[in-house]
BAKEMAR-72966 format. One line per 5 residues: number of its first residue (from 1); for each residue x, y, z of N, C-alpha, C. Coordinates in steps of 0.02 Angstrom, whole numbers. Each point is the difference from the previous one (the first is absolute). Example, Ala and Ser with C-alpha at 12.3 -4.5 7.8 and 13.67 -1.06 7.14 Angstrom:
2
1	660,-284,390,-45,59,0,45,60,0 ~ -18,53,-36,42,59,3,-39,55,37
This chain:
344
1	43,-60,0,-43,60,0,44,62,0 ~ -3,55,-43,22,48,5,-3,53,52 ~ 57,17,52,-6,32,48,-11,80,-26 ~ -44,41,18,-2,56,-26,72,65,55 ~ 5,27,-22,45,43,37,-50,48,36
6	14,47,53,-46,37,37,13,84,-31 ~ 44,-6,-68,5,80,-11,42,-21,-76 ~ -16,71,-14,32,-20,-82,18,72,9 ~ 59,-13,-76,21,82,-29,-33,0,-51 ~ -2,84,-17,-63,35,-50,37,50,-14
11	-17,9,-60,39,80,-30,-71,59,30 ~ 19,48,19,-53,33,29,3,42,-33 ~ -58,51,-38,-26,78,-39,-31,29,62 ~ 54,34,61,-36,57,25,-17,59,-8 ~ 27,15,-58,-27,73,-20,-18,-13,-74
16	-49,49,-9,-24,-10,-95,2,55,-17 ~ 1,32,-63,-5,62,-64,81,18,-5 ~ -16,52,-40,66,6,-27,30,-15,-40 ~ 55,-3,-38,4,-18,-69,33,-85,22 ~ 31,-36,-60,-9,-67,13,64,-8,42
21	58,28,-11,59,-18,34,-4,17,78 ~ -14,66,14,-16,19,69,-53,-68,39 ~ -44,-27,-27,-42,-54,10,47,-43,11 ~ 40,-35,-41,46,-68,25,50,31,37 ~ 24,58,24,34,18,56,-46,-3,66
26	-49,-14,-7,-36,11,60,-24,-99,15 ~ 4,-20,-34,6,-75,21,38,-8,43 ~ -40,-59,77,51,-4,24,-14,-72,16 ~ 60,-58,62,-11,-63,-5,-17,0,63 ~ -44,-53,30,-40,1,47,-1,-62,38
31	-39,-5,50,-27,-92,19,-82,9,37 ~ -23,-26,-41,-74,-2,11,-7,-73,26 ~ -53,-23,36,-39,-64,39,-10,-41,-79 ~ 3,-41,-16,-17,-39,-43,-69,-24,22 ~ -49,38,-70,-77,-7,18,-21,-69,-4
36	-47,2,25,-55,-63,5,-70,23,-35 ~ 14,-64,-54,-50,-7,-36,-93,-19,-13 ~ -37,43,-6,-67,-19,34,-28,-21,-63 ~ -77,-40,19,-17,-32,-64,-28,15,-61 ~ 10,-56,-35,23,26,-60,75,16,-27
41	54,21,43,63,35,-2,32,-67,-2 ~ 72,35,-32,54,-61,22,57,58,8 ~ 64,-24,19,57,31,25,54,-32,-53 ~ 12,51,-55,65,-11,-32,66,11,16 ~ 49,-57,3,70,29,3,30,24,-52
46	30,64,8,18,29,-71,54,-43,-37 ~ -3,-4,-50,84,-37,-42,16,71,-42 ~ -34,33,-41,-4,46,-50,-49,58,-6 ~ 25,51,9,-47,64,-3,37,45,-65 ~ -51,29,-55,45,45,-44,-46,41,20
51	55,89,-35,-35,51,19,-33,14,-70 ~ -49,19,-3,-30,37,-72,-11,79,6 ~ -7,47,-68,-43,53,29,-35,-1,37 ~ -60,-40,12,-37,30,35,14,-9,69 ~ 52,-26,22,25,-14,63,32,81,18
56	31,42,-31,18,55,-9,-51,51,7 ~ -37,-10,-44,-54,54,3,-48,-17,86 ~ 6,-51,37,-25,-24,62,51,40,33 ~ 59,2,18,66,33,18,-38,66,16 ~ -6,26,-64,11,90,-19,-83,28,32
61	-41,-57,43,-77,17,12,-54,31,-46 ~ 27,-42,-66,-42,28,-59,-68,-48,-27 ~ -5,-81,66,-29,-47,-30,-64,-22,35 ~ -5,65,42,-43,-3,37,-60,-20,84 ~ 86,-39,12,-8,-51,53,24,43,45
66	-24,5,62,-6,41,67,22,-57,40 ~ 66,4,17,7,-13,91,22,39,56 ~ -31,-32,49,4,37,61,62,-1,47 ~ 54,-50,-22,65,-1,7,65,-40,-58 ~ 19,-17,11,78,-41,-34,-41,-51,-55
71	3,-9,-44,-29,-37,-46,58,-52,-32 ~ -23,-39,-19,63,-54,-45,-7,-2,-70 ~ 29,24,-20,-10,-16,-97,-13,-61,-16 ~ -17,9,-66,12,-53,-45,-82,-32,-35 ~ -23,15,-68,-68,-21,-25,3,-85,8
76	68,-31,-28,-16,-54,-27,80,-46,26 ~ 4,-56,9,57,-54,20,-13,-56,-4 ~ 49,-68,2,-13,-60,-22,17,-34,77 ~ -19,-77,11,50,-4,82,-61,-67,11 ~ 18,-25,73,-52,-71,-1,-32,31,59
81	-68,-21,19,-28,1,42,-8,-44,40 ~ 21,23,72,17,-34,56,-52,-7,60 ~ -61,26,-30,-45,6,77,-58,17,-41 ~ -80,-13,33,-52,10,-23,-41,23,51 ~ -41,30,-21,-48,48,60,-70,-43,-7
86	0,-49,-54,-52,-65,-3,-38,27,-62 ~ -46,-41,-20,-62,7,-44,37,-59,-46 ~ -40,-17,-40,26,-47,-55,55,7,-39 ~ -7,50,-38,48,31,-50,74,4,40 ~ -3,50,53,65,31,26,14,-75,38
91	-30,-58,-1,25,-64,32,64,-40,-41 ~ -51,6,-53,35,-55,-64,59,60,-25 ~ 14,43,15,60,31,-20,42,6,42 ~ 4,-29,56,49,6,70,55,-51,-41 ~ 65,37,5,57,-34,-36,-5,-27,-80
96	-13,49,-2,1,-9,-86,22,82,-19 ~ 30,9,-35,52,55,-65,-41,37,-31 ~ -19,47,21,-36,55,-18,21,72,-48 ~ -37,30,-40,12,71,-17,-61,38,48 ~ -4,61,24,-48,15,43,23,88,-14
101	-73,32,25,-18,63,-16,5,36,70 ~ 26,49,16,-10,19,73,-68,29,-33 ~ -52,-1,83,-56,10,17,8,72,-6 ~ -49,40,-22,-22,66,6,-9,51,84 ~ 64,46,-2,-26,19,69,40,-32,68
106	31,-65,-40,54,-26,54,55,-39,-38 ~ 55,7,56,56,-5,1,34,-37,-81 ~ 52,34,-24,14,-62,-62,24,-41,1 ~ 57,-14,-67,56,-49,-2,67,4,14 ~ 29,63,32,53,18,1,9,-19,76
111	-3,-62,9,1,-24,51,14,-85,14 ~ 33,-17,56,5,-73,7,-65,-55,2 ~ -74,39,14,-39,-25,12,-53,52,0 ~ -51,-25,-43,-63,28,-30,-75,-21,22 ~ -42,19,21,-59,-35,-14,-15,13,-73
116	-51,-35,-38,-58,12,-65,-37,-40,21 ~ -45,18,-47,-80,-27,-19,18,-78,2 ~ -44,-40,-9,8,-82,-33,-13,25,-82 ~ -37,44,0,-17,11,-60,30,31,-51 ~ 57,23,38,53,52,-43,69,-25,-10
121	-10,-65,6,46,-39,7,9,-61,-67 ~ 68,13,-41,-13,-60,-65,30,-62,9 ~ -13,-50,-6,39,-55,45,53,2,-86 ~ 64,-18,18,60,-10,-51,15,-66,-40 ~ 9,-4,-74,22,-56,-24,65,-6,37
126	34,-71,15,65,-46,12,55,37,-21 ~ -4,15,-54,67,8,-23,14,80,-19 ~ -59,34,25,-14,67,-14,53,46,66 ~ 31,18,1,64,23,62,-34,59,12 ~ 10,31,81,-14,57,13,16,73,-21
131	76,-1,-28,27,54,-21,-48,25,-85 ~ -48,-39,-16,-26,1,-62,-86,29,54 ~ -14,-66,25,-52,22,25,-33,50,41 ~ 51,30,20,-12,61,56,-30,53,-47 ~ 12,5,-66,-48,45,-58,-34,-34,-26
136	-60,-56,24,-60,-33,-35,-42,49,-9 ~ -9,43,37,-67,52,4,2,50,-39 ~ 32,61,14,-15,48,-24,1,15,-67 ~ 76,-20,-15,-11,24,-69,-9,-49,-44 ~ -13,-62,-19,-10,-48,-26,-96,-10,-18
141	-14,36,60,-64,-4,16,-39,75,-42 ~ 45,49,8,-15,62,-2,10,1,-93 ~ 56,-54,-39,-4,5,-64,-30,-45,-17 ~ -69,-43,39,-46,-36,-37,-69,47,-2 ~ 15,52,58,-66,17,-3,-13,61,-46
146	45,31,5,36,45,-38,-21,-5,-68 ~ 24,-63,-49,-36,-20,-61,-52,-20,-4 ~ -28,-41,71,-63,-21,2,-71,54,8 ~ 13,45,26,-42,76,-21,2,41,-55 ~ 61,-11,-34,1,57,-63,-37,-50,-54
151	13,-66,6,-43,-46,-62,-73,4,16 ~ -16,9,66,-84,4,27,-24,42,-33 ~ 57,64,-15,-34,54,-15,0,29,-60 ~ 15,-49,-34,2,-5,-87,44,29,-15 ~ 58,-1,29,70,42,-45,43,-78,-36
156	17,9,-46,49,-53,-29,74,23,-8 ~ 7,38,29,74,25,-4,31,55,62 ~ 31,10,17,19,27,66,70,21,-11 ~ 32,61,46,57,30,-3,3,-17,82 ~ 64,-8,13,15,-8,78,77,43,22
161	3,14,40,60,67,26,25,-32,57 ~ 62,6,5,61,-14,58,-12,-80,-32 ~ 25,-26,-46,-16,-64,-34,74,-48,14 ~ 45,29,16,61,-34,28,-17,-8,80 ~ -51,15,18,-7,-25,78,-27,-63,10
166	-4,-33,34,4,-80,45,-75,-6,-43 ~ -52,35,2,-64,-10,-25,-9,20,-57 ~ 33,43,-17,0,21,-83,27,-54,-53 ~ 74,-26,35,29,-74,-19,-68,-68,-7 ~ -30,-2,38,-53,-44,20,-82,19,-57
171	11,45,2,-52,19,-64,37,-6,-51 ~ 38,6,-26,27,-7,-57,0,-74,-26 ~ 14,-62,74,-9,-61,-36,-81,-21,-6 ~ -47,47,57,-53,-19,-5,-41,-10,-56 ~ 23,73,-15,-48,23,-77,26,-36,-73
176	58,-41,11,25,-51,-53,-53,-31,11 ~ 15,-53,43,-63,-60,17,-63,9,-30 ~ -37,74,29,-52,2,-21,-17,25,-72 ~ 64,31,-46,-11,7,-38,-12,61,-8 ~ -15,60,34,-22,64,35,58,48,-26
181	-22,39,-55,63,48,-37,33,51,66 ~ 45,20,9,25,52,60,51,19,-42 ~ -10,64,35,57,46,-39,25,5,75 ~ 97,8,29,15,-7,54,30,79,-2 ~ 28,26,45,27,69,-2,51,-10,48
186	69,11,19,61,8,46,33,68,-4 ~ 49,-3,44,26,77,-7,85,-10,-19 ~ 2,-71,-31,92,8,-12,3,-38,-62 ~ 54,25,-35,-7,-37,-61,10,-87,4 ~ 40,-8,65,40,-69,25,-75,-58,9
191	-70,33,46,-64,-42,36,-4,3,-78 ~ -15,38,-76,-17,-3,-52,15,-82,-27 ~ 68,-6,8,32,-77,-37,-29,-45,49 ~ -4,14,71,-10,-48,64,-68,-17,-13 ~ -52,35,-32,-71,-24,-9,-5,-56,-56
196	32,17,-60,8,-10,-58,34,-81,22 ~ 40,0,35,16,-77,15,-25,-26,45 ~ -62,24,14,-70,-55,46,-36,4,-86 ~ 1,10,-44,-42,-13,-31,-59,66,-16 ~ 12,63,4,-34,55,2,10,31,-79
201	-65,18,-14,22,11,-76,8,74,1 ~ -64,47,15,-14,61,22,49,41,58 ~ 75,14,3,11,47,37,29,61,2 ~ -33,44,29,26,84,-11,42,19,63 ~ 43,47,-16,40,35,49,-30,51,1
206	-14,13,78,-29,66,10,43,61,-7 ~ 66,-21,-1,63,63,3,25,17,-55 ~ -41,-35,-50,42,18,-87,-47,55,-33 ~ 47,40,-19,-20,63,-53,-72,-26,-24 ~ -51,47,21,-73,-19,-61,-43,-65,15
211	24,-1,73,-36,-79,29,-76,6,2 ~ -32,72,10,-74,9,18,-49,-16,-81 ~ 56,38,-55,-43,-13,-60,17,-76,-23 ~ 65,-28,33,16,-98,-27,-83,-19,39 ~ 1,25,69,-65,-35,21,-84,3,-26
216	-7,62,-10,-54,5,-28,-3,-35,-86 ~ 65,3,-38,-20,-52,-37,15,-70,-7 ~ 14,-15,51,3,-70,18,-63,-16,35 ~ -31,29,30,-52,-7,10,-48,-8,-36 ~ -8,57,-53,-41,-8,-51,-12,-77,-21
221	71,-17,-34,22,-69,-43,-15,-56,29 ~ 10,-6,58,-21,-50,50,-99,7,20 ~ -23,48,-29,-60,20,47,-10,-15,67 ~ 51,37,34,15,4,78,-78,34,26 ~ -48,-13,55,-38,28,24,-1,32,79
226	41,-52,17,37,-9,80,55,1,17 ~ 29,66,65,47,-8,23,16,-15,67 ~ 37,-36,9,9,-42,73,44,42,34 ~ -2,54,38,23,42,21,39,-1,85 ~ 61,-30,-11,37,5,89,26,69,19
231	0,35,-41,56,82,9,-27,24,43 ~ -83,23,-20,-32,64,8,44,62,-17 ~ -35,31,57,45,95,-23,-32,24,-33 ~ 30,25,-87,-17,30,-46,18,-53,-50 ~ 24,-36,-18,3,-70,-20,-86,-20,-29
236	-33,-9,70,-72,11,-15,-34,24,-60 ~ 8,75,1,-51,36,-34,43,-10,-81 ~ 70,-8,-5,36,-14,-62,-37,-61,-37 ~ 6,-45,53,-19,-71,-36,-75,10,-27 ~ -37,67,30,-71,-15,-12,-14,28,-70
241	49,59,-16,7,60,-62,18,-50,-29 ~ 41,-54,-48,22,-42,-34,-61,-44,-18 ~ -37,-30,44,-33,-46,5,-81,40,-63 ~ -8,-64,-42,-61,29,-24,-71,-1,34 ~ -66,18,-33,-30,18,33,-57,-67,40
246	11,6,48,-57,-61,31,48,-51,47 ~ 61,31,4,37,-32,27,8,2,87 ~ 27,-56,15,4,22,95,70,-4,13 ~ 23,38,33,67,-9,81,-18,-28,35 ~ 41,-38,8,-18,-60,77,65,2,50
251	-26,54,51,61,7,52,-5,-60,50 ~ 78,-21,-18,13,-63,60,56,-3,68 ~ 19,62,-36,85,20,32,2,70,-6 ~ 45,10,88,17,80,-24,78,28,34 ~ 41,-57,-77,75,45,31,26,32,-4
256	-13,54,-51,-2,76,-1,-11,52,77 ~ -28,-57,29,-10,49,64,-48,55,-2 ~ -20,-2,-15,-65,77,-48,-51,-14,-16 ~ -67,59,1,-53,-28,-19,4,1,-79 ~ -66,-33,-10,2,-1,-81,-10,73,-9
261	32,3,-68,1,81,-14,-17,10,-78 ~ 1,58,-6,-9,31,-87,-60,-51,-24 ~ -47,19,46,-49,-53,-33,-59,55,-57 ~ 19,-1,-53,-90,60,-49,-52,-11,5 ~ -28,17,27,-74,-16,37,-46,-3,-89
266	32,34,-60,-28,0,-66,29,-91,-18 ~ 30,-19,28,8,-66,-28,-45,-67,21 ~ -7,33,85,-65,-36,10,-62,35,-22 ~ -20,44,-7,-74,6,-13,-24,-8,-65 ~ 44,32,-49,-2,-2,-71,25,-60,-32
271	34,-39,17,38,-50,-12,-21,-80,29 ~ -15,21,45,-48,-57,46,64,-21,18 ~ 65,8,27,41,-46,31,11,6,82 ~ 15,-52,24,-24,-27,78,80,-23,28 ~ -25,30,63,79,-25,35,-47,-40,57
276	29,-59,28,-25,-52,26,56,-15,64 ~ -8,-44,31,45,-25,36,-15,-92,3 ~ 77,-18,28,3,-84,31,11,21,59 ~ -28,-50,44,23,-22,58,-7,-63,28 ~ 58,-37,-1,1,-79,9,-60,-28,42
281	3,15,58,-50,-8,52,-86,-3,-28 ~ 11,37,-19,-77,22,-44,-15,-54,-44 ~ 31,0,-42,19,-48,-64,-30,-96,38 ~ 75,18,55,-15,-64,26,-69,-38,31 ~ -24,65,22,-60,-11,49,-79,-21,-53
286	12,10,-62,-39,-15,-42,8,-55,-44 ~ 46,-47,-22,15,-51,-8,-43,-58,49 ~ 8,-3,37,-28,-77,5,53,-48,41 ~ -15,-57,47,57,-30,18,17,-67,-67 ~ -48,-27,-52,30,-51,-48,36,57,-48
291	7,58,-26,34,31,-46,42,20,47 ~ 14,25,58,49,11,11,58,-51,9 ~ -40,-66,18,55,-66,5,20,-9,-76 ~ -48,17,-28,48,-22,-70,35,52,-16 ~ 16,64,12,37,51,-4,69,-23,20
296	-9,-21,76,84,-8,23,20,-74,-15 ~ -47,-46,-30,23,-56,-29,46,-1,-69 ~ -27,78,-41,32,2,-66,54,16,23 ~ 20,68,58,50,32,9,52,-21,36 ~ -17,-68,30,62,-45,39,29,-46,-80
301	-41,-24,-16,21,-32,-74,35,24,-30 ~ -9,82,-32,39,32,-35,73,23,40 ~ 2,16,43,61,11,65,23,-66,7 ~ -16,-65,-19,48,-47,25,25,-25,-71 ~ -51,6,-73,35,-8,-83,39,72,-21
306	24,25,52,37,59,-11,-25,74,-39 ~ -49,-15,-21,-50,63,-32,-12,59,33 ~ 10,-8,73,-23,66,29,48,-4,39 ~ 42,59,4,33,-22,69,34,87,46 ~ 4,-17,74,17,96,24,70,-2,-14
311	22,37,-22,94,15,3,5,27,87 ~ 61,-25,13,-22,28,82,93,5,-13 ~ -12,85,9,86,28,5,16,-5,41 ~ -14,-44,78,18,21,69,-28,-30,59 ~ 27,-82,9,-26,7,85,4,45,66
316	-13,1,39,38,9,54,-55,-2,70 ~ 61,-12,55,-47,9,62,-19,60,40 ~ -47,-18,47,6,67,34,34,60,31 ~ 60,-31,8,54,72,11,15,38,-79 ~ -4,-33,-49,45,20,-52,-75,24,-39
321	-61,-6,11,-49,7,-41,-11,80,-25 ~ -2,61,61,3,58,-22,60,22,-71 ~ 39,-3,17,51,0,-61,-6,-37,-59 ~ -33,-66,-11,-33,-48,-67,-44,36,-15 ~ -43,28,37,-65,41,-30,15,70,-20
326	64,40,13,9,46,-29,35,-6,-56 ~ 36,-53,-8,11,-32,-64,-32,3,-52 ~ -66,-58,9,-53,-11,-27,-38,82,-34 ~ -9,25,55,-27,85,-42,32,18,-35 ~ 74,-4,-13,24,46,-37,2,-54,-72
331	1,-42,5,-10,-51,-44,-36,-84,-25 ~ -83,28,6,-24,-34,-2,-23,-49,-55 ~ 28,3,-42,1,-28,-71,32,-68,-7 ~ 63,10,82,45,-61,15,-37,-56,12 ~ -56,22,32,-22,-62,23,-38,9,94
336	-10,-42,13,-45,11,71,38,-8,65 ~ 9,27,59,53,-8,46,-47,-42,41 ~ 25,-58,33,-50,-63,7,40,23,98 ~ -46,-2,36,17,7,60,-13,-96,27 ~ 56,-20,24,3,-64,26,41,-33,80
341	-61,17,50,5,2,56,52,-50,41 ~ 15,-30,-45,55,-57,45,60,22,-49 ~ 21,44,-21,80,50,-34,12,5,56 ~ 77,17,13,20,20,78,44,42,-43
């Protein structure tokens, strides 16, 4: 039987806002009681936590979540569950290899030990390793739904931005599969060849002389209707001026740091074009539990035949994690800084 310990270490967010670096200076390392799980719940031991934007934008108090003291990061981590708070579900998963969602409102993954849901919890193929699985969720999930709303909504072609990122990479093999035309967009001529050898037919550099009129007629040629929008800013209202008429923005990301901007209010009214948003959670909560099992059934498949996979520029443990994550900001294109609680 697994002895539980009476306290764990946690990366702690006691202070929030501010821009992103001041935020990971304010991380600090901690020892919290190792919770006990009530029902329904089980208690994960962490193996793998990566950071994503939106772990950042949680940092900077831009994501909406209010606590009343020291909070623990982290949306999403991989790790086995060692304890159950009872009910059926959270039974049959006691010691079994999990991907799991921190719960809304409490504590995350940036920690030795987690509660979740039973329900937020994916039990793992065998041969599927944690350093892969600790990103089952977000963005894997976020580029099925991602295509899976813009085809709902009768677009057959789509433009997507920050396309050298972990999920932009991941749409790019998606929309092969499905067959789904995408035009991709990066900001270096280097992610240009790096797309092109996943197999990307469509890619523009946002930094080359005359990139706004390459897009709008690449758009045209492609009959682009949809843009999958992570920037925001003014990014936004650009992508919307290009775009012909009847078309939507679909904000999913905002690493521009900025609201959407330069938006012509003559492009929506006269034009009929729509800026929209994703939000995983949302997305998820409308699915269903048999589509969602077949969701992470495709996406462990494709992650273990090598089709999808996170580049991860960077373990490290909790002493060394503030410094991996300022890494990571300044260069996130590398890949994901995977926080892994037993690094010394």
């Amino acid at each position: 039987m697994y002895q539980l310990p009476s306290h764990m270490q946690a990366v702690l967010a006691s202070e929030h806002g501010g821009n992103v670096q001041d935020a990971i200076r304010h991380l600090t390392l901690g020892e919290l009681p190792v919770p006990v799980p009530q029902r329904g719940e089980v208690l994960v031991k962490i193996e793998a936590a990566p950071c994503n934007p939106s772990d950042l934008i949680f940092l900077q108090g831009l994501a909406g979540e209010t606590h009343s003291e020291a909070a623990v990061p982290g949306w999403e981590g991989a790790g086995k569950v060692v304890a159950s708070g009872g009910g059926g579900l959270a039974n049959w998963l006691r010691n079994r290899r999990v991907a799991c969602a921190a719960p809304r409102g409490k504590n995350g993954t940036w920690a030795e030990y987690m509660i979740a849901r039973a329900t937020d919890c994916i039990p793992l193929r065998t041969k599927l390793r944690y350093r892969q699985a600790a990103s089952l969720i977000i963005n894997p999930l976020s580029a099925i739904g991602l295509l899976s709303v813009a085809r709902a909504s009768g677009h057959h072609a789509a433009v997507s931005t920050a396309a050298a990122s972990q999920l932009g990479r991941m749409l790019v093999m998606l929309s092969q599969q499905q067959r789904f035309p995408m035009l991709h967009i990066v900001r270096r001529a280097t992610q240009v060849d790096q797309l092109h050898s996943l197999g990307a037919e469509h890619v523009l550099n946002s930094s080359a002389t005359g990139f706004y009129g390459q897009l709008a007629k690449a758009c045209r040629e492609l009959k682009v209707t949809c843009a999958l929008d992570a920037i925001a800013g003014t990014e936004t209202g650009k992508l919307l001026k290009v775009l012909p008429r009847d078309a939507d923005v679909i904000v999913y990301g905002a690493l521009s740091s900025e609201p959407c901007g330069q938006i012509d209010p003559v492009e929506l009214i006269y034009h009929g074009k729509r800026i929209d948003s994703f939000y995983l959670n949302r997305w998820i909560r409308k699915q269903g539990t048999l589509r969602m099992l077949r969701h992470v059934y495709r996406i462990q498949n494709m992650m273990l035949a090598g089709k999808i996979q996170t580049q991860i520029q960077r373990e490290a443990g909790f002493v060394d994690l503030r410094q991996a994550l300022e890494q990571y900001v300044s260069e996130m294109s590398l890949g994901k800084v995977l926080l892994v609680p037993s690094k010394t």
